[in-house]
N, CA, C and O of each residue as an XYZ file, in Angstrom:
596
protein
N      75.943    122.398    100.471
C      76.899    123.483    100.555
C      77.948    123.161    101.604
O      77.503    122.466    102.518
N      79.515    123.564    101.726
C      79.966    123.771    102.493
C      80.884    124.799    102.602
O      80.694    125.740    101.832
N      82.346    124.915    103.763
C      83.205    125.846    103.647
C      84.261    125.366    103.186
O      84.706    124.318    103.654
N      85.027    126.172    101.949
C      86.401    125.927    101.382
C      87.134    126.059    102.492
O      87.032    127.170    103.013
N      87.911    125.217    103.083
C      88.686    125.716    104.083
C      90.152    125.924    103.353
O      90.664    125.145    102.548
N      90.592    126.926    103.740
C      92.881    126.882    103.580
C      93.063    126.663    104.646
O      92.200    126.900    105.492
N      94.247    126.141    104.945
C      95.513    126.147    105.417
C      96.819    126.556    105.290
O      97.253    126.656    104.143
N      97.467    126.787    106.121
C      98.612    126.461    105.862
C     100.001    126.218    106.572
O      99.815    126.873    107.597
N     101.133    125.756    106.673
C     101.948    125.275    107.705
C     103.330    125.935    107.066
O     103.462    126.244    105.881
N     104.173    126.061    107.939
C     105.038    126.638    107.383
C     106.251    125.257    106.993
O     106.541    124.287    107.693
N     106.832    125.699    105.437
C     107.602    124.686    105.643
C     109.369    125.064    105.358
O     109.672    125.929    104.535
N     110.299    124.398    106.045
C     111.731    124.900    105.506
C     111.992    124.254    104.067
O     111.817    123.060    103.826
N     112.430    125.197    103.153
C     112.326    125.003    102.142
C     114.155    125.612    101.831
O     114.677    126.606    102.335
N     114.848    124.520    100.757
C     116.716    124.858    100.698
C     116.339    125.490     99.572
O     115.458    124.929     98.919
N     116.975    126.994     98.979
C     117.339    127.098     98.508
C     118.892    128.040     97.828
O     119.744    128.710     98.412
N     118.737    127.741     96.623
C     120.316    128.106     96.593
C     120.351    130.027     95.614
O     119.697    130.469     94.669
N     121.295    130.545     96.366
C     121.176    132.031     95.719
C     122.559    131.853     94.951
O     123.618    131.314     95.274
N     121.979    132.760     93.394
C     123.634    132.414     92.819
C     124.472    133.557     92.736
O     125.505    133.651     92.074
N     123.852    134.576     93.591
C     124.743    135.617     94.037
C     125.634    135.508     94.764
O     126.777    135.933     94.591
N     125.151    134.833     95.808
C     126.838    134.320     97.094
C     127.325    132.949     96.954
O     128.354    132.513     97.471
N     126.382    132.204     96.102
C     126.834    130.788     95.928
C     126.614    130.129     96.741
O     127.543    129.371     97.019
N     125.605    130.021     97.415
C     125.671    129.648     98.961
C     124.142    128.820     98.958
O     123.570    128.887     97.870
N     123.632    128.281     99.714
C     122.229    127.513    100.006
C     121.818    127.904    101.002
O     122.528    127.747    101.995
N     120.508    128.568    101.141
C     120.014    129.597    101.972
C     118.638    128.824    102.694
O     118.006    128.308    101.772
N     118.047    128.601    103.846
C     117.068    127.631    104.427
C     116.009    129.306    104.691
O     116.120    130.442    105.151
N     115.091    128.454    104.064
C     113.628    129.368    104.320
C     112.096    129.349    104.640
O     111.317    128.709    103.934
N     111.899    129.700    105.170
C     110.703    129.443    105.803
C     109.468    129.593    104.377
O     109.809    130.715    104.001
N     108.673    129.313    103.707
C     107.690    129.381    103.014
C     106.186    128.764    103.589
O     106.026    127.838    104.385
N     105.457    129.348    103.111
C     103.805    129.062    102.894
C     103.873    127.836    102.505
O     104.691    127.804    101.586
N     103.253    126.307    102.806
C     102.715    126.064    101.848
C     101.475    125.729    102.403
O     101.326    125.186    103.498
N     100.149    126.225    101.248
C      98.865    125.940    101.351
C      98.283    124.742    100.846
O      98.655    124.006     99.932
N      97.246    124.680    101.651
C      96.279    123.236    101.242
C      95.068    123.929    101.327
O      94.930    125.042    101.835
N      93.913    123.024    100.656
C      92.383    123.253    100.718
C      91.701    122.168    100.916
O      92.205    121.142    100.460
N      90.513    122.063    101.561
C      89.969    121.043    101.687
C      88.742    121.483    102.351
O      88.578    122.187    103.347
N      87.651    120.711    101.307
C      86.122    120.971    101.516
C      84.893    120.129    102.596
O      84.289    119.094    102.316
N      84.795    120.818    103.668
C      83.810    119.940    103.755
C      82.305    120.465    104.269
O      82.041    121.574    104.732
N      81.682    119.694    104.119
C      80.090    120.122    103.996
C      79.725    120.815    105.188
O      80.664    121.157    105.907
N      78.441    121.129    105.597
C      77.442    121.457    106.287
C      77.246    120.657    107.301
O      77.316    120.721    108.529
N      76.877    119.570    106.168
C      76.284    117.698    107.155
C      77.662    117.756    108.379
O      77.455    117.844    109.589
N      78.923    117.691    107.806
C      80.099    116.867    108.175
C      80.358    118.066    109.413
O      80.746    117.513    110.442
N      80.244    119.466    109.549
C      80.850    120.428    110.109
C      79.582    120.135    111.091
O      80.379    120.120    112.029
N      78.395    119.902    111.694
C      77.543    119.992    112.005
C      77.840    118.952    112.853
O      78.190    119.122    114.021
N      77.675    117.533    112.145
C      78.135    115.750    113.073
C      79.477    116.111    113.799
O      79.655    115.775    114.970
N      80.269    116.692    113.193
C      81.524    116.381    113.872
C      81.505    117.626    115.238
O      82.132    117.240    116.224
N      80.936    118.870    115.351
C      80.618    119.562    116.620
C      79.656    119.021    117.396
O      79.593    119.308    118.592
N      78.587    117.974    116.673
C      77.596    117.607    118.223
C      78.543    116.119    118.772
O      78.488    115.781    119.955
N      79.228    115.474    117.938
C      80.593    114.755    118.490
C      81.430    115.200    119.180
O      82.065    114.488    119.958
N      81.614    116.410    119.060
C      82.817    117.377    119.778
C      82.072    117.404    121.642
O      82.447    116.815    122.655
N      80.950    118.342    121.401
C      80.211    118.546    122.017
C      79.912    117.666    123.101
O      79.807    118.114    124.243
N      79.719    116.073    122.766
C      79.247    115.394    123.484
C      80.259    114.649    124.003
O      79.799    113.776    124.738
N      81.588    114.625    123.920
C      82.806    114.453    123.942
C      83.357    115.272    125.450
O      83.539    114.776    126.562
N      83.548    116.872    124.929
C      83.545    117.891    125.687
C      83.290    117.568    127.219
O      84.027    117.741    128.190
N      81.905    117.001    127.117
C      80.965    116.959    128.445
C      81.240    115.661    129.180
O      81.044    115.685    130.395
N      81.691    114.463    128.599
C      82.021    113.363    129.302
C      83.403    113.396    129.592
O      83.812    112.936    130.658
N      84.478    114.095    128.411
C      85.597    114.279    129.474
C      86.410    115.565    129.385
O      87.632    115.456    129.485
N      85.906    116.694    129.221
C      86.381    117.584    129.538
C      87.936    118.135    128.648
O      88.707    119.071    128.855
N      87.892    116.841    127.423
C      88.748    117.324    126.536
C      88.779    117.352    125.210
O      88.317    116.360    124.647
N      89.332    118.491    124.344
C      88.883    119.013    122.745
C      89.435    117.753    122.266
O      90.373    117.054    122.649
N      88.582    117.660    121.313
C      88.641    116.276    120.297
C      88.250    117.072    118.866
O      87.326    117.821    118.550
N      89.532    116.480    118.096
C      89.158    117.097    116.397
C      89.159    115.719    115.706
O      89.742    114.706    116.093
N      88.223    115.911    114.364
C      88.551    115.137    113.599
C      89.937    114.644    112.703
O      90.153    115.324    111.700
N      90.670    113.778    112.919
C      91.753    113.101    111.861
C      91.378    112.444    110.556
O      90.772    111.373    110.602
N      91.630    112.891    109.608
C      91.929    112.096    108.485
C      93.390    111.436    108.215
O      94.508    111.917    108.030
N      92.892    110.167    108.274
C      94.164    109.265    107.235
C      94.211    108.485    106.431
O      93.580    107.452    106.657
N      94.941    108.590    105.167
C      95.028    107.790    103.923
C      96.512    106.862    104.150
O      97.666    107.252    103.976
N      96.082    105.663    104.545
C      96.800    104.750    103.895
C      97.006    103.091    103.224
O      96.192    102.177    103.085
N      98.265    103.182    102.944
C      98.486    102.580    101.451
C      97.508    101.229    102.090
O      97.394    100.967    103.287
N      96.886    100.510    100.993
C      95.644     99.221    101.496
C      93.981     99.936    100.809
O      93.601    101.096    100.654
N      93.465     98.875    100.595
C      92.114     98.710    100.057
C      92.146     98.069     98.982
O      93.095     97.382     98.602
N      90.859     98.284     98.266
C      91.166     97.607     96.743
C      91.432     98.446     96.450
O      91.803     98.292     97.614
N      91.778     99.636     95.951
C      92.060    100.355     94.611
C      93.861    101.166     95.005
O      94.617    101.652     94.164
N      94.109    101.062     96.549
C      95.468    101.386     96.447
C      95.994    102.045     97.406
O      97.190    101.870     97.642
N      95.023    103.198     98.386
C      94.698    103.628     99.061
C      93.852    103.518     99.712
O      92.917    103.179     98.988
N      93.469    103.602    100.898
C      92.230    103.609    102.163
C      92.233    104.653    103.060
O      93.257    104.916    103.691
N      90.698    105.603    103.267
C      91.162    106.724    104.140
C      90.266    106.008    105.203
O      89.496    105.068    105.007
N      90.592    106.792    106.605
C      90.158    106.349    107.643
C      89.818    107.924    108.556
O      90.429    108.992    108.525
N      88.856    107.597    109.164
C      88.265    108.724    110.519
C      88.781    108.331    112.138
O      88.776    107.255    112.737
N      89.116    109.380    112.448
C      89.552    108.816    113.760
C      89.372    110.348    114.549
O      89.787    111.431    114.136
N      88.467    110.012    116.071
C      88.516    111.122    116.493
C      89.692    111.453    117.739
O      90.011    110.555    118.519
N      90.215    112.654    117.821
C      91.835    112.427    118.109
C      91.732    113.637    119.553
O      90.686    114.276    119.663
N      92.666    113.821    120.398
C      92.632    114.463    120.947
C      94.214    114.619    121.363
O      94.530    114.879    122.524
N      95.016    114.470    120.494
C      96.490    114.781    120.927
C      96.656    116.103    120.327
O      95.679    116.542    119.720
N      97.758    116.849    120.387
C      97.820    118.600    120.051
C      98.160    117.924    118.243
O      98.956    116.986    118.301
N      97.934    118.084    117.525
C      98.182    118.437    116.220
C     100.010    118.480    115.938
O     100.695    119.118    116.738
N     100.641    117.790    114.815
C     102.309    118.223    114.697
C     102.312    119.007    113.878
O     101.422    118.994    113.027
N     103.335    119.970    113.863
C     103.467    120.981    112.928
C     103.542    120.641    111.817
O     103.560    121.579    111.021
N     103.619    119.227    111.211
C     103.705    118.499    109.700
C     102.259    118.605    109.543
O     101.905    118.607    108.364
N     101.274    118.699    110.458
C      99.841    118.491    110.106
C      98.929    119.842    109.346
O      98.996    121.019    109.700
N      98.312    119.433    108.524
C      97.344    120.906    108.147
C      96.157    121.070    109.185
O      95.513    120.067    109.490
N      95.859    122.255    109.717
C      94.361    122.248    110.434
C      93.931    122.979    110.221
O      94.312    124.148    110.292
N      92.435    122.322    109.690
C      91.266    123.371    108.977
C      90.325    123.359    109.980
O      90.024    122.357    110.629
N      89.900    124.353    110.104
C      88.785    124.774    111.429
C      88.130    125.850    111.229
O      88.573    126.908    110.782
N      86.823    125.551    111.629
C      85.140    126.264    111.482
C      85.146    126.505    112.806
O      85.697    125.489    113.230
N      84.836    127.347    113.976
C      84.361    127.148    114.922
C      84.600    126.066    115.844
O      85.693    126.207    116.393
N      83.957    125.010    116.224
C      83.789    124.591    116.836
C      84.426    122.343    115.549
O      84.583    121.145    115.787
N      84.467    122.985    114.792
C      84.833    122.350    113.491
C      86.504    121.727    113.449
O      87.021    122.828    113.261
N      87.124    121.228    113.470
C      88.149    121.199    113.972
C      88.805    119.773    113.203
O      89.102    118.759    113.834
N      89.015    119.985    111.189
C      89.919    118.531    111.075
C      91.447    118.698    110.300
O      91.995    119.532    109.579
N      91.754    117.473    110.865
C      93.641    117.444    110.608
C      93.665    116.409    109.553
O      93.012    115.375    109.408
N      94.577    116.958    108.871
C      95.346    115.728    107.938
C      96.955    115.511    107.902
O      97.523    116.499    107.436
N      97.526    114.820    108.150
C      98.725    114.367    107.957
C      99.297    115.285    106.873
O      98.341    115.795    106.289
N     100.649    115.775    106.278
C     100.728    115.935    105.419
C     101.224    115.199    103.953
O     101.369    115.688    102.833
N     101.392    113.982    104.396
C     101.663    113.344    103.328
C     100.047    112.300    102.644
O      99.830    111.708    101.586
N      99.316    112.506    103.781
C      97.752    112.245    103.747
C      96.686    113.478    102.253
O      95.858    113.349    101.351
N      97.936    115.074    103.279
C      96.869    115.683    102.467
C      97.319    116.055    100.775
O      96.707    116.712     99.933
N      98.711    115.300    100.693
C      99.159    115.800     99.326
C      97.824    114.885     98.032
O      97.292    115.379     97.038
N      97.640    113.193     98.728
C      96.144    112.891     98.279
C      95.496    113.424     98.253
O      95.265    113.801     97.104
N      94.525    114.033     99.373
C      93.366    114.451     99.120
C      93.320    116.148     99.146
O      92.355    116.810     99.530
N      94.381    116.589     98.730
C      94.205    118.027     98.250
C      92.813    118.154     97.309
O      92.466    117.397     96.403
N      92.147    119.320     97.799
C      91.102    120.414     96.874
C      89.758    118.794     97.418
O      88.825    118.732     96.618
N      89.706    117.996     98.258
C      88.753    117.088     98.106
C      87.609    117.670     99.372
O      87.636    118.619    100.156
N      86.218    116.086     98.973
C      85.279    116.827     99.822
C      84.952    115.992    101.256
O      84.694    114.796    101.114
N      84.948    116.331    102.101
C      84.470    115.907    103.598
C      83.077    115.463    103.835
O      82.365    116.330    103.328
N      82.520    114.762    104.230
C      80.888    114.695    104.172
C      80.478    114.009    105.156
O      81.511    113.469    105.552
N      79.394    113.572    106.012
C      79.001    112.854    106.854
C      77.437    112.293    105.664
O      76.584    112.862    104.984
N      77.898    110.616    106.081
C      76.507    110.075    105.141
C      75.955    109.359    106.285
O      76.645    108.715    107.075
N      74.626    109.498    106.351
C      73.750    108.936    107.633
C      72.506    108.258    106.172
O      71.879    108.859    105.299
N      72.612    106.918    106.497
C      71.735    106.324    105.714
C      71.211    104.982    106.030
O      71.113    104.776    107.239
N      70.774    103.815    105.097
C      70.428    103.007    106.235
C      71.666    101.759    106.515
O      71.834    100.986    107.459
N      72.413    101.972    105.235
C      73.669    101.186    105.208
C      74.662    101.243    106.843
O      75.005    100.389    107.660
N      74.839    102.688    106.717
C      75.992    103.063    107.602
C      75.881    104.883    107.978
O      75.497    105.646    107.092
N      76.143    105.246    108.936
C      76.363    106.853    109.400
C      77.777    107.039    109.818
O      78.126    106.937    110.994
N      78.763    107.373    108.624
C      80.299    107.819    109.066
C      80.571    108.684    108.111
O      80.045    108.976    107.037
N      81.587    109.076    108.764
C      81.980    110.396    107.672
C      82.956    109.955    106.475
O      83.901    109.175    106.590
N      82.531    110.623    105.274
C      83.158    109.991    103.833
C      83.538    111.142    103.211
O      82.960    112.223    103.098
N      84.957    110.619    102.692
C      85.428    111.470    101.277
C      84.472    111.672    100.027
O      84.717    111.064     98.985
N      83.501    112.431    100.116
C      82.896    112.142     98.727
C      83.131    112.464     97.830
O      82.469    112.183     96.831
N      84.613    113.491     97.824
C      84.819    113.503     96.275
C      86.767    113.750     95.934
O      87.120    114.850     96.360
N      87.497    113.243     95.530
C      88.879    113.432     95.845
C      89.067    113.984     94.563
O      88.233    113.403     93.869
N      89.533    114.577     94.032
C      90.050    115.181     92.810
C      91.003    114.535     92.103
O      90.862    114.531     90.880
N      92.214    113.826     92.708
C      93.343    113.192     92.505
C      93.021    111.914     92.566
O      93.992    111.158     92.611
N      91.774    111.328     92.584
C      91.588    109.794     92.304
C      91.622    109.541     91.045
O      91.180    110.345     90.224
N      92.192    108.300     90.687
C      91.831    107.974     88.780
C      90.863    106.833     88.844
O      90.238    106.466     87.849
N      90.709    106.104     90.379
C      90.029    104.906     90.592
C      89.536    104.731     92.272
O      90.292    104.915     93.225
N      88.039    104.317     92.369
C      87.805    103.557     93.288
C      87.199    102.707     93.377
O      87.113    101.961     92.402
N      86.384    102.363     94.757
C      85.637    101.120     94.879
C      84.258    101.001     95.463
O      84.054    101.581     96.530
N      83.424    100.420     94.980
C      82.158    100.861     96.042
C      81.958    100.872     97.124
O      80.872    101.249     97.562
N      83.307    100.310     98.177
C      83.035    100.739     99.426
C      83.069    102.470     99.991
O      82.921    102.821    101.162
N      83.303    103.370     98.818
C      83.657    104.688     98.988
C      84.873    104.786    100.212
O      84.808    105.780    100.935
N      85.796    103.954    100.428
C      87.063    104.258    101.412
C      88.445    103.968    100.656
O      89.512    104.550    100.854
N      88.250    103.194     99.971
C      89.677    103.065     99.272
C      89.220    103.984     97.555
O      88.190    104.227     96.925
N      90.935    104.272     97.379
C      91.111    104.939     95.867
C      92.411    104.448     95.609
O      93.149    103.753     96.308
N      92.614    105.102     94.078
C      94.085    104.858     93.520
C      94.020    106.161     92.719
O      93.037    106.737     92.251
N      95.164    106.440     92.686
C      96.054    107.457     92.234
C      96.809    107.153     91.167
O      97.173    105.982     91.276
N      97.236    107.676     90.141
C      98.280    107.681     88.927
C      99.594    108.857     89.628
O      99.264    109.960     90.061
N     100.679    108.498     89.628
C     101.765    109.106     89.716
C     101.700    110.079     90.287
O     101.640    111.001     89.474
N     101.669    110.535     91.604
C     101.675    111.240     92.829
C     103.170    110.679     93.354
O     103.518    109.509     93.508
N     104.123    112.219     93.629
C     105.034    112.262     94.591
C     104.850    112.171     96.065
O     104.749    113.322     96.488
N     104.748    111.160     97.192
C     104.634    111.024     98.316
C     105.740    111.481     98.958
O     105.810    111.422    100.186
């Protein structure tokens, strides 16, 4: 199980009214979603946690997708402690705390977050992207069909 998280950031958006003829700048919604588990919300606060205590500063999880791997794309974990840019989405549980780029999250929109502890490896994985058409068995790289970046 986990929590659907939303977001959302505000973005300026042009548009044109054909009453005054004119191009009008506006502030709009736009939302994102992004899932992640139990496992992943759980690892990433006793990370937080143990973080916290050695230096006394909030650390969230980053996601980033970029271009590289075999299939076209590669996402990567990185634990971050700079303030977040207003281009960024942030989804947060409590003590839960992850960012995505936004040109990161137009990929992995509606996808799932997970922490895999096994005997291979213990890191946190995309386990499920919606917008993939292809990946690879390393579960870090994907490819996409015709996505506007």
């Amino acid at each position: 199980t986990g929590i659907h998280f939303m977001s959302y950031r505000y973005i300026l958006q042009q548009r044109f009214s054909p009453t005054s003829h004119t191009t009008l700048s506006v502030r709009a919604r736009y939302y994102s979603s992004l899932i992640v588990t139990d496992n992943a919300k759980n690892r990433l606060r006793e990370i937080v946690k143990q973080n916290r205590s050695q230096n006394k500063k909030e650390h969230y999880l980053r996601v980033i997708v970029d271009p590289g791997g075999c299939s076209g794309f590669l996402s990567r974990f990185k634990l971050d402690d700079t303030q977040p840019s207003d281009d960024d989405c942030v989804f947060e549980d409590r003590e839960a705390k992850v960012v995505v780029d936004s040109v990161s999250m137009k990929l992995l929109e509606g996808s799932t977050i997970d922490y895999s502890d096994d005997i291979a490896r213990s890191a946190f994985v995309i386990a499920h992207i919606p917008k993939a058409t292809s990946s690879c068995g390393c579960k870090v790289s994907f490819g996409v069909d015709d996505i506007d970046l």
